[in-house]
PLY file of the C-alpha trace (Angstrom):
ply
format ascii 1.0
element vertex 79
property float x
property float y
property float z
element edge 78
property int vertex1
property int vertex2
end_header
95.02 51.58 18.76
92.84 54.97 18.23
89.46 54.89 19.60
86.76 56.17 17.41
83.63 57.52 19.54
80.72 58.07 17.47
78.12 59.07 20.36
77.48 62.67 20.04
76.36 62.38 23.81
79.72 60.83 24.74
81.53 62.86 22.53
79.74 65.85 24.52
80.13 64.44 27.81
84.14 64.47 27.33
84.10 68.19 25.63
82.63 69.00 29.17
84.63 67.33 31.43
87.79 68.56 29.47
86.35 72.04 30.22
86.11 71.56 33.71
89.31 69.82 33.71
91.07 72.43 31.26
92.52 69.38 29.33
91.73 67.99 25.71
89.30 65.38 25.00
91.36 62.50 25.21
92.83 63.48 28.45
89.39 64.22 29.94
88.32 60.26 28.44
91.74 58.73 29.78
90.73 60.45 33.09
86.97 59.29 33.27
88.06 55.53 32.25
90.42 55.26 34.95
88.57 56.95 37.90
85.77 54.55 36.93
88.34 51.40 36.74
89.68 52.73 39.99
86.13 53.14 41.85
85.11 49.81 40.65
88.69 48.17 42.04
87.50 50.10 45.59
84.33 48.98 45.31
83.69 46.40 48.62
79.87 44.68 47.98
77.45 45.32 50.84
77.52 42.25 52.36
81.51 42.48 52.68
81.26 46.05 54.10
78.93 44.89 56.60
80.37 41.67 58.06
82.46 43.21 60.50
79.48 44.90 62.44
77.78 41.75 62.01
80.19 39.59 63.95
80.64 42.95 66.51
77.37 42.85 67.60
76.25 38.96 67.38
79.68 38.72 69.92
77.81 40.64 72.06
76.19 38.32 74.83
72.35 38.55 75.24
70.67 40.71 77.86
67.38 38.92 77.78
65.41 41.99 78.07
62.69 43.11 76.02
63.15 46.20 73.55
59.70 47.19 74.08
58.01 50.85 74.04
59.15 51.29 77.77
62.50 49.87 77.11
62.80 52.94 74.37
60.97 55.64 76.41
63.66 54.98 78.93
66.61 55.35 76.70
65.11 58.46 74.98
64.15 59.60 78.93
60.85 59.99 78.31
60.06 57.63 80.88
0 1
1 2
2 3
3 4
4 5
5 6
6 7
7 8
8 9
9 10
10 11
11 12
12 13
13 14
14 15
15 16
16 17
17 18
18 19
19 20
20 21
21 22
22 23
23 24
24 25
25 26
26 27
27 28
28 29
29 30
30 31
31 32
32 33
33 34
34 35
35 36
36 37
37 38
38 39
39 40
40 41
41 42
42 43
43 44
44 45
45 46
46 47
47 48
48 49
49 50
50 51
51 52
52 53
53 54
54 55
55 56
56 57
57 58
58 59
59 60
60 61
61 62
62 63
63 64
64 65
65 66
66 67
67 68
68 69
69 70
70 71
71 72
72 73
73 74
74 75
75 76
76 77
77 78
């Protein structure tokens, strides 16, 4: 079924990425829709991304020292 765009800023927006892509139009709009079907597929929320370190560190066992301003002096070695 044909699409009919009648946005002259998306009609625009496809003349110049099919003249950076040295295609037509419709190739430049097939193009755009899937790379921004695909990116949204790949697309892994926050929170998921994140987990993983989450559980690293929280495995980690506690020192029971306090991070305080020597604590950081002494890792930067400006104790």
């Amino acid at each position: 079924m044909p699409l009919n765009i009648r946005s002259e800023v998306v009609n625009q927006l496809a003349e110049r990425l099919a003249a950076r892509k040295h295609t037509n139009k419709t190739e430049a709009v097939r193009m755009a829709l899937e790379n921004e079907l695909h990116r949204l597929d790949e697309t892994v929320p926050l929170r998921e991304r994140l987990r993983p370190l989450q559980d690293r560190v929280l495995r980690r066992p506690a020192t029971g020292l306090e991070a305080d301003k020597a604590f950081y002096d002494e890792l930067s070695g400006n104790a």
